[in-house]
N, C-alpha and C positions, 0 to 999 in steps of 0.2 A: 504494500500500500504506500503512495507517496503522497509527503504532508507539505504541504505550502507554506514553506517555513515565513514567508510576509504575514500572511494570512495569519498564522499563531502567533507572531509577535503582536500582531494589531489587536487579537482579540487580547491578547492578556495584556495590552496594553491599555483596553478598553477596560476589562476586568481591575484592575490597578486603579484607573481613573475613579470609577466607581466606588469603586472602598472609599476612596479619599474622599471624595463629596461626600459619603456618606458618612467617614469621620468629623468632616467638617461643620455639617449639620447636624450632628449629634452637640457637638463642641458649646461651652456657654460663648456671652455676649463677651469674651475676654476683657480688655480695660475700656469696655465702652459704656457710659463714655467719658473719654478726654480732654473734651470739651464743652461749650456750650451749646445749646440743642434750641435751633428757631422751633416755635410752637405755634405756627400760623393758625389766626382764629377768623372766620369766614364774620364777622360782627363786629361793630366798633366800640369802643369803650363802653361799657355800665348794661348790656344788654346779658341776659339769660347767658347766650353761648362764652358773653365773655367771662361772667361771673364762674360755672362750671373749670373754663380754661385755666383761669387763678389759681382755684382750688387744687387743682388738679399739678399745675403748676409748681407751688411752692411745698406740697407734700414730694415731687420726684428730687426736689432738691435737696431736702433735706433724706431722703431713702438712696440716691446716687450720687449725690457732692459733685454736680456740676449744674451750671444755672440752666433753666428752662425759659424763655425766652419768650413771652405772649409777644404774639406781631399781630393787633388789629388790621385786616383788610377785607372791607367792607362794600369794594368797590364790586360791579360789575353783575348786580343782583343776581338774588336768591346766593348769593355765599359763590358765583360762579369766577370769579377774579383768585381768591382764596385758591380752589381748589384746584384752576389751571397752574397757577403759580407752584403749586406740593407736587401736583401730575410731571411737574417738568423738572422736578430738582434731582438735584443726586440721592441717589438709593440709599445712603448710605448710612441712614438713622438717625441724621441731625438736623431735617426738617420731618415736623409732623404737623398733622390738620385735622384741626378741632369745626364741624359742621354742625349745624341744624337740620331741620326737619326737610327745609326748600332742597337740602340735598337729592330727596328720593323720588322728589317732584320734577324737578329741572327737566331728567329728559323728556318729559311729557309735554313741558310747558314749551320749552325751546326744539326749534327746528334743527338747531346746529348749535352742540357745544365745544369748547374748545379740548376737550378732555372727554375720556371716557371712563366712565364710573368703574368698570369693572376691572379693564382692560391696564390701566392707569394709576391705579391706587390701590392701597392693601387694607384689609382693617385689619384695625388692632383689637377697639370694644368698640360695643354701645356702652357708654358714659351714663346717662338718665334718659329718663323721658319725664314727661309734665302732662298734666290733662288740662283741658282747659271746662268751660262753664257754659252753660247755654245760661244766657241770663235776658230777662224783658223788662220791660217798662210794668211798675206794678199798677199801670191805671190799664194793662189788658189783659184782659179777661182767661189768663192763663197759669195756670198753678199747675200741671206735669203736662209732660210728652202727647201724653194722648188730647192735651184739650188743645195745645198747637197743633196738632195736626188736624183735627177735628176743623178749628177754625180757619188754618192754613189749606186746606181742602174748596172746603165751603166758600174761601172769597179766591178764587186763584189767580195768583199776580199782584193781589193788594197788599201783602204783608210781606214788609220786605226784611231783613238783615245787615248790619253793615260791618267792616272788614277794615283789616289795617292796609288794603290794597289787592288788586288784582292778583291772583294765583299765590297769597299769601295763604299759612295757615288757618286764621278767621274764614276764609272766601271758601275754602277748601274743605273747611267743617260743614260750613252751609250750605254747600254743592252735594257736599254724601249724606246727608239732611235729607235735602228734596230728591234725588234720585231713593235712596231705603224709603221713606215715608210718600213717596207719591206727591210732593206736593211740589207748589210754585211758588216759590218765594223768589222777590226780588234782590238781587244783590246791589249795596249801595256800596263802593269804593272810597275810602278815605288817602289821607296822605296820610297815615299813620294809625294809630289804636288809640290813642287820646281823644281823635276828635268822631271819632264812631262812638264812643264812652259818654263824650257831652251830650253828641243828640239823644244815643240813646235816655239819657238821663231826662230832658227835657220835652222828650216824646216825639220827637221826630223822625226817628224811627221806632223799629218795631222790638228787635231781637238783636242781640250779638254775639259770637261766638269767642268767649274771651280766655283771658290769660286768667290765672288763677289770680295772683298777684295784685293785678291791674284793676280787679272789683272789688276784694276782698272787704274793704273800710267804705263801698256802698251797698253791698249786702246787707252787713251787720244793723246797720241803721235803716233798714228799711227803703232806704232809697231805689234798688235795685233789686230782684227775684231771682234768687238761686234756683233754678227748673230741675236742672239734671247736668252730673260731669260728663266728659267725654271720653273717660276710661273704662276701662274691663271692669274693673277695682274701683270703689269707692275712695274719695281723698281724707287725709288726715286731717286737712282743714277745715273741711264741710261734711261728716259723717253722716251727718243726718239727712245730707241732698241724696236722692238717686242716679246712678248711671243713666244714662238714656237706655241701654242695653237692656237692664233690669227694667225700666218703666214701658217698655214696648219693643222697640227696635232692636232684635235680637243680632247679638253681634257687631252693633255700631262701637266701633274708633277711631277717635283720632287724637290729636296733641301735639306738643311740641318734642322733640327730642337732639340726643347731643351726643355724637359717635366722633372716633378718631382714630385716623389711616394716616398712611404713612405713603411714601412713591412705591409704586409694585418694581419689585427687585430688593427691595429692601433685607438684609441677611437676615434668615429665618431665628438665628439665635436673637437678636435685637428685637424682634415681633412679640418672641417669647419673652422677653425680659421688660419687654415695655406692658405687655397685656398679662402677665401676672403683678407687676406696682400696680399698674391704673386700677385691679379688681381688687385688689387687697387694700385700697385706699379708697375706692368708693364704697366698700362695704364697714370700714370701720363707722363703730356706732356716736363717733364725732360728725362726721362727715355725710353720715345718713341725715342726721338734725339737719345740717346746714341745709342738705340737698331739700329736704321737707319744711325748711321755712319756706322757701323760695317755692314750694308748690310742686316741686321734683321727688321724684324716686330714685333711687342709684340701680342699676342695673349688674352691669361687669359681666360679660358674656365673653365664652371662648372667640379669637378671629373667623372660625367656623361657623359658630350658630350668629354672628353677626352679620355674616356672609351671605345665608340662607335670609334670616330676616330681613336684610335691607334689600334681598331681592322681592320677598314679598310687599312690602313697602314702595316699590315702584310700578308692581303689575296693580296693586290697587291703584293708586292716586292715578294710575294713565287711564284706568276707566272712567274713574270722576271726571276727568280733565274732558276724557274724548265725549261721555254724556254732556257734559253743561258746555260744550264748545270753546275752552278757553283758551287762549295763546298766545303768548310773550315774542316778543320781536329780540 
């Protein structure tokens, strides 16, 4: 029998190669890291994702002794400037990107992104998530789920909703609203979440889909109707409100939440080392308080099942998106 002596050295040379990847990724994160680590945050100072980033921030520093580095970039909506900028960096574990909820939205919303969610970025966790509130004007005629919908039936088109802006999380609540419940409600666009909160307040409009946070001290006083949250789970804050889930809509979700990936290539021992701190620091029972004032949950899921969830998270919102006609330029 005659052996190709090319041929065997190739393969055991191929065999060789293998081991060593495979020792290499067995291997830890060795002295990584070295240096100081950009922590790009898709939000600009004093918001939800940036508050989360901090946190998160100044506990890796004190667990690895090198600074963690919050870069607000806010530019280029829904967090899409942020995440082209981490899609394009070096692999190499010293950029990371701290997102929102408009992450699992975007490709739905936009025709052309500059990055691609999957293809481009690694995660590492889901960080929290937040539920928000269905909240109304207490001069209508509305105390749960079933009597909005009831009424939201019965007048269809007159009872509108208003949002902190087109294909925002508000808009996006109130769009998987009226597609589950059958109804028509009008969506009203603000330049923000404040000034949807006034009218609301002063009855100009109807309903808003809000931030926990952001009503919480017009609740309390009666200014405002806590209806139903927008989670699976009841909130800490409002135990006594129902889910919408539980009050009819079986199954309805949505909120805000706060995941963080890193450029895809990124060395697998670095993945591991960044997504066992990030979970062992969102679940200390310091750091849970803080997450639950803010109207947050801490999460800390493997890069796996974050992987899987944030793909379910995009095949939803692209059906909301494609039912209510919506679309960002």
């Amino acid at each position: 029998m005659t052996i190709n002596l090319s041929f065997a050295r190739n393969c055991a040379v191929l065999a060789l190669s293998a081991v060593s990847f495979a020792a290499v990724a067995a291997q830890p994160a060795g002295n990584y890291p070295n240096r100081p680590v950009r922590f790009v945050v898709a939000q600009a100072a004093g918001g939800n994702a940036d508050f989360v980033a901090r946190l998160v921030a100044s506990e890796l520093v004190k667990r690895l002794g090198q600074q963690f580095v919050v870069d607000n970039r806010s530019g280029g909506g829904g967090g899409v400037l942020a995440a082209e900028l981490v899609a394009k960096a070096n692999p190499d574990g010293y950029t990371m990107l701290l997102v929102g909820s408009s992450f699992g939205v975007n490709p739905s919303l936009y025709k052309k992104l500059p990055y691609d969610s999957e293809r481009d970025l690694a995660p590492v966790t889901l960080a929290s998530t937040a539920s928000q509130i269905l909240v109304v004007n207490p001069a209508l005629p509305v105390q749960t789920v079933p009597d909005l919908i009831r009424l939201a039936q019965a007048k269809p088109g007159e009872l509108n909703f208003g949002s902190s802006g087109n294909g925002g999380g508000p808009h996006l609540a109130g769009e998987l609203f009226n597609l589950m419940a059958k109804t028509r409600m009008t969506h009203i666009p603000y330049k923000g979440a404040s000034g949807s909160i006034l009218d609301l307040l002063s009855g100009r409009i109807h309903v808003v889909f809000a931030t926990m946070p952001s009503v919480m001290h017009h609740i309390r006083p009666g200014k405002l109707r806590g209806v139903a949250v927008t989670s699976l789970e009841r909130s800490a804050l409002l135990p006594d409100v129902p889910t919408i889930s539980e009050a009819g809509l079986r199954g309805f979700q949505s909120g805000t939440w706060q995941g963080i990936f890193v450029p895809r290539g990124t060395p697998e021992p670095v993945v591991r080392l960044l997504n066992r701190e990030i979970v062992d620091i969102v679940k200390t029972p310091e750091v849970r308080k803080r997450f639950e004032l803010e109207g947050g949950v801490p999460v800390g899921n493997s890069p796996q099942e974050f992987a899987v969830w944030l793909r379910a998270e995009i095949a939803k919102w692209a059906k909301v998106v494609k039912a209510a006609g919506i679309a960002l330029e």
